[in-house]
N, C-alpha and C positions, 0 to 999 in steps of 0.2 A: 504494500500500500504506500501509495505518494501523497501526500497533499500538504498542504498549508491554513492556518487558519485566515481568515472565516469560514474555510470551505469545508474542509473537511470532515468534521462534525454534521453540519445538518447533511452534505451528500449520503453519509454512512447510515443518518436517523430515516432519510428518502428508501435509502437502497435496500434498509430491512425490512422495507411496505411490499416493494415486490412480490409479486410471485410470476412463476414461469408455469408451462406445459413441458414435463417433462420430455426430453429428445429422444428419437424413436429411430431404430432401422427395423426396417420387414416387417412393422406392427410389432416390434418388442422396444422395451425401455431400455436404453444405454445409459451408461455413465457420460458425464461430457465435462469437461472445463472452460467455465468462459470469464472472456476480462470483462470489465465494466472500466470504463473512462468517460471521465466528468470534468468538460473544460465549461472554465467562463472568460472568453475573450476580453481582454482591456475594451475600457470604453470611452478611453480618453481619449483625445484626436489634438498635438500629437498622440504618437503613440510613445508609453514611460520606458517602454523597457520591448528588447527584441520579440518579435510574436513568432519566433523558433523554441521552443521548448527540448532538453536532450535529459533523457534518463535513461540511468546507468542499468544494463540488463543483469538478469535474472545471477545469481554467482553458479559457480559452474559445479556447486553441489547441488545444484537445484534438481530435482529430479522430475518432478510432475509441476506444472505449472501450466496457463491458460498461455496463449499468444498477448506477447505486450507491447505494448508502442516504448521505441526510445529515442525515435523525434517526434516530434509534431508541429503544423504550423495554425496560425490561429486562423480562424477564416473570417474574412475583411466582413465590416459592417455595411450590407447594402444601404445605397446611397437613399433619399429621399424616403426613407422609413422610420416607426418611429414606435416600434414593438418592441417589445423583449420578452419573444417567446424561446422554449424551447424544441430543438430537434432532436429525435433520437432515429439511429440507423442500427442495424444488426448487418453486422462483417462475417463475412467467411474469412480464413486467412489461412492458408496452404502452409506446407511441410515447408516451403522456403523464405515464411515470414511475409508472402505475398497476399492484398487483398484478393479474391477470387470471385469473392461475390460482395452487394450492399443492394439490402433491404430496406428502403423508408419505410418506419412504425408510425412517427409523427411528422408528418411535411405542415411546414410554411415558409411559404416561398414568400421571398424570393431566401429570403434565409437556408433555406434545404438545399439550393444550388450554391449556395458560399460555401456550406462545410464540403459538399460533394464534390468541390473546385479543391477546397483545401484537405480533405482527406486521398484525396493523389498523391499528396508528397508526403506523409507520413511512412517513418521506418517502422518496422515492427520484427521482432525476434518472433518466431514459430514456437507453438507451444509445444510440451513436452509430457511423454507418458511414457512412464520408464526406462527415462533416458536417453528415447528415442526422437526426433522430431515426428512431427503430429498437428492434421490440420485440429482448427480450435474456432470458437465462437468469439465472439464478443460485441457488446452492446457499447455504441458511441451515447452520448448526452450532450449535446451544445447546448447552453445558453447563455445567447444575447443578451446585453444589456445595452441600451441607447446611450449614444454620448450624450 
């Protein structure tokens, strides 16, 4: 787990409201591991501080883990809006830390096309199941705030 406060308290009191359907092959119940990532873009304009984010990946006793971002960049605040909502996408992310697939759960736009511009350039390590790489799930969260 990463974060900083103010965030990461109420992200963690959000994240245990969840719930999920469990993941299935052939109509049976699998195991699975997913990340969850929870940006909130600066909303300053300028901007305070670089909108490149770099975390340090997983150590290399890590044995099972979900697929994690160790860049990211922040995605620009469309112009002439004046929302601050949030977006969430579900990632597939392949054996070589690649996205392979992104599902919109909650779109608005024009917001849902900023992160989907800026989740192109995110790195991501591939997750791990017994030491092996391993495609893995995970749930994005953007939320906007207006400068």
């Amino acid at each position: 787990m990463h974060g900083t406060a103010p965030f990461l308290g109420p992200v963690l009191d959000a994240v245990r409201t969840w719930t999920f359907s469990p993941p299935q092959t052939d109509g049976q119940v699998v195991e699975e591991r997913m990340g969850i990532v929870v940006q909130f873009p600066q909303s300053f304009r300028p901007k305070l501080t670089v909108r490149e984010r770099k975390y340090d990946p997983p150590s290399k006793d890590s044995i099972d883990h979900a697929a994690l971002p160790i860049s990211t960049i922040e995605p620009d605040y469309p112009l002439k809006t004046v929302a601050e909502p949030s977006v969430v996408l579900y990632n597939l992310i392949d054996q070589q830390g690649e996205v392979t697939s992104t599902q919109v759960l909650r779109d608005v736009e024009p917001f849902t096309s900023a992160i989907l511009a800026a989740i192109q350039k995110w790195q991501f390590v591939p997750g791990k199941e017994a030491g092996a790489n391993t495609d893995s799930a995970m749930v994005v969260v953007v939320t906007f705030r207006h400068p």
